[in-house]
N, C-alpha and C positions, 0 to 999 in steps of 0.2 A: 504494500500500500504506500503510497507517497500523496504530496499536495497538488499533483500534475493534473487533475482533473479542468483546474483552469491554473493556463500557465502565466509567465508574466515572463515579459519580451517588450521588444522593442521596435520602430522604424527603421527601415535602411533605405537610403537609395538605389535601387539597381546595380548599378554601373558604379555604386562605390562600394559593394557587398561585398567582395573577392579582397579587398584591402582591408575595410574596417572589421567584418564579425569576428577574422582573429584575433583582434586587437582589444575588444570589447565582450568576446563570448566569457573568457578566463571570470569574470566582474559575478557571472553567473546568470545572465537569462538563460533563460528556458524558448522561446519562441521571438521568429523576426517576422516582420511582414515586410517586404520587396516590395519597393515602390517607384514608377515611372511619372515623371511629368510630361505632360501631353506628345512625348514621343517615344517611341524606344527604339535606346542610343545605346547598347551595346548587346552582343550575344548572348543569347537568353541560353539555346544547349551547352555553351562552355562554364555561361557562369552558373547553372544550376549541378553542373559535375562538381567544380570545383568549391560553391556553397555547401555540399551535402557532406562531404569527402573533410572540411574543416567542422561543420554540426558533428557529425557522426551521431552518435547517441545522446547529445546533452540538450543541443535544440532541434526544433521543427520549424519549417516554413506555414504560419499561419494563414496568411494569404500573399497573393500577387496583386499588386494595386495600382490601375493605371488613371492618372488623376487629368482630366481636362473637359471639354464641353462636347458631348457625342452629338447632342441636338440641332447644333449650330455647324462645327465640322466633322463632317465626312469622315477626314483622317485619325480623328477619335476613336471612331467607333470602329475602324480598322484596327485599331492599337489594342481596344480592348478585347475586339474579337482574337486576334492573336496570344493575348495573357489567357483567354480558356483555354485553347488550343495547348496552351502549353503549361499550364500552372502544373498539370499532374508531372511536369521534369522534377518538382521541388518536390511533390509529395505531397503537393496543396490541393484544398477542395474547394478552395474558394476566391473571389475576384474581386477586387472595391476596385471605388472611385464615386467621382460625381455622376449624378442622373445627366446633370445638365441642366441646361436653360435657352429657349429664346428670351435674349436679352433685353430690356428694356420693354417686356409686356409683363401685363400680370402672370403670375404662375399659373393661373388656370388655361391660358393662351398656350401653354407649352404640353400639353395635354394629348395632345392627336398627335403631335412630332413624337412626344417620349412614347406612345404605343408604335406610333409608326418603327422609330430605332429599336425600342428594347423587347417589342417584343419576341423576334426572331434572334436578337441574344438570350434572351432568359429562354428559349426552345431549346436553340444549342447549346449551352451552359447545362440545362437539362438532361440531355443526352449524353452530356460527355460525365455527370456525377457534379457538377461544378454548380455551387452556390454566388451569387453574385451579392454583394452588401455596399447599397448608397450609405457612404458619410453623411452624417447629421450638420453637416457645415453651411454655412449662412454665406461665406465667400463674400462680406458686408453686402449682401445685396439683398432688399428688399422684397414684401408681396408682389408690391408693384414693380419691381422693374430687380428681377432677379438675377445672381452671376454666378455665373459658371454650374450653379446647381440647386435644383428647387428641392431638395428632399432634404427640407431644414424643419419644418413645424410637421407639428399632427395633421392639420386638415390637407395639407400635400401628401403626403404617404399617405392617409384613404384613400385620396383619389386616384394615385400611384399603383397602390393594391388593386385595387377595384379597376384599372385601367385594362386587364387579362390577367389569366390563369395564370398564376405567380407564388406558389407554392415555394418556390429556388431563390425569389427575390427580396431582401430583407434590408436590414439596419449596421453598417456598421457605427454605435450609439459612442456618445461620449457627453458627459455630464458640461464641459464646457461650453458649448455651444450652445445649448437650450440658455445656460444659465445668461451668457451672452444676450439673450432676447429675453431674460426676467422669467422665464417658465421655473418653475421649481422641479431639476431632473428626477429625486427619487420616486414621487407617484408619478413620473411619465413610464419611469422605469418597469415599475408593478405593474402596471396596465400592460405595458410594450410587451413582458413577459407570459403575460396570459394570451399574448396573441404567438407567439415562437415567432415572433420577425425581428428577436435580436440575435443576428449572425457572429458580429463580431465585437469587439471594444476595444476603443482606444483610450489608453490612460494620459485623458487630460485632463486640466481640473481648471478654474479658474478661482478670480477673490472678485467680489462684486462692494464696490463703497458705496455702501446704503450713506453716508451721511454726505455725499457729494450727490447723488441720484435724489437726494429728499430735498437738497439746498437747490439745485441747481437745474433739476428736472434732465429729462431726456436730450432735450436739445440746444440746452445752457452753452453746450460748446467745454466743458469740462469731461476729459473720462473718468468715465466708472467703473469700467469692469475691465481685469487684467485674465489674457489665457495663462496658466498655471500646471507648472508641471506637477502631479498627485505629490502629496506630502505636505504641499504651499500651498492651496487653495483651499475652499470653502466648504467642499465637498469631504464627508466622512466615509471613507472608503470600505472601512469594515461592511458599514451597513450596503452599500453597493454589492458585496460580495457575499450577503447574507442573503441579498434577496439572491443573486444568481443563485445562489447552492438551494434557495428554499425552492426556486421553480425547475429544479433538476437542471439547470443550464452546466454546459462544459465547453471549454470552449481558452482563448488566450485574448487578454488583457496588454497590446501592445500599448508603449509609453511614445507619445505623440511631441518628441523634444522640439527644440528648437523656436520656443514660442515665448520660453519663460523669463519676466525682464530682468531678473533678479540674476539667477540660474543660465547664465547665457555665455556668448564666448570662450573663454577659458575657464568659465566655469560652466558648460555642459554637459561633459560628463560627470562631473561632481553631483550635479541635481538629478541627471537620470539615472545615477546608481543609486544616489539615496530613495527615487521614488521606483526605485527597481525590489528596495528593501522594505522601505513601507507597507509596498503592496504585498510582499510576502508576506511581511509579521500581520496586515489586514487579514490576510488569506487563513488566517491563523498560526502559520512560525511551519518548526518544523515538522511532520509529520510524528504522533506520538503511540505507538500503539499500545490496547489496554492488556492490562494483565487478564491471562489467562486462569 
């Protein structure tokens, strides 16, 4: 028995995976998620030989992720049909990114385009065993005039859902995001959970200043809320990891760096290992078993 049921892991970039996971696996994650921006910029069969070959036994590729607007272009939705195609090199079952967005209409405008694109990927995604998981990311853009990706609120994922038979197509959730829009994540969480359309997670967290937001209101022209890497934000993790375990979820909790203002530069690995550790001792520490 061990705590691997949900693992904790991190992001990589693709094309810098072959360099960095040896660098940064020793620290101890458990799971990476591969990530592409809106192209991919280097070979996917060499660098899934030579990622598996440094994991060996200690981490898993949790997902393949190719992040850009499939909606708007074309060569999107080529990029990410190629990550199904290929995710099972890593041992992976699953694919994020953004849904997308026509830009500058409401979300509901992008409606017919995202059935038009996704549904013939969430087919083949289907067939090949491959789950697909839209990020909860807001991409600062609006109801009205949305970027890069509409699968940021509730009422988009109904409609999302509800667009085709989508059994494969889910949530990759993170509590920063919603909190970013003042939603309170952990009852989005419980609900999300009794639906199984949470795929994946990314460990970010944010800190929201309620006394600059109460001073100064929404559009005072002051921030309020910081993205935060788990340990430094608002968000209590334990309980995060309580409700997964209570809804039978299993699944890895990759750590979403490079965001955090504090925790930045030369100090980034510093904050993602410590939120590498948090999320363990959340998880509850090391595995104990009972006497016999």
């Amino acid at each position: 028995m061990s705590q691997l049921d949900i693992r904790v892991g991190t992001l990589v970039a693709m094309s810098e995976s072959v360099k960095n996971i040896p660098q940064i696996l020793p620290h101890g994650f458990e799971s990476f998620s591969l990530t592409f921006w809106e192209k991919i910029n280097c070979d996917i069969e060499s660098t899934a030989k030579k990622v598996l070959e440094v994991c060996g036994d200690k981490a898993v590729i949790s997902t393949i992720g190719f992040f850009g607007n499939p909606l708007q272009n074309p060569e999107h939705a080529v990029g990410f049909s190629e990550c199904i195609d290929k995710a099972h090199l890593f041992g992976a079952k699953m694919v994020s990114g953004f849904a997308g967005a026509l830009e500058d209409r409401p979300v509901n405008e992008s409606m017919e385009q995202y059935k038009k694109v996704w549904e013939p990927l969430a087919k083949k995604a289907k067939d090949k065993g491959i789950r697909i998981a839209f990020e909860n990311c807001d991409m600062n853009g609006r109801w009205e005039a949305p970027k890069y990706n509409i699968a940021h609120s509730p009422t988009a994922w109904e409609m999302m859902f509800n667009a085709f038979e989508s059994e494969n197509v889910g949530l990759e959730w993170e509590p920063c995001h919603q909190m970013n829009s003042l939603i309170d994540p952990l009852p989005q969480l419980r609900k999300l959970l009794e639906t199984g359309k949470i795929f994946h997670v990314h460990g970010k967290d944010a800190t929201i200043a309620w006394d600059v937001l109460k001073t100064y209101g929404l559009r005072g022209g002051k921030q309020f809320v910081w993205h935060r890497t788990p340990g430094f934000g608002d968000t209590n993790w334990t309980d995060v990891i309580s409700m997964l375990r209570m809804a039978k979820w299993s699944g890895c909790i990759d750590i979403e760096g490079w965001h955090d203002p504090v925790y930045c530069g030369e100090k980034e690995m510093t904050g993602q290992v410590f939120a590498l550790n948090y999320l363990k001792n959340c998880r509850g520490g090391p595995f104990v078993a009972n006497p016999k």
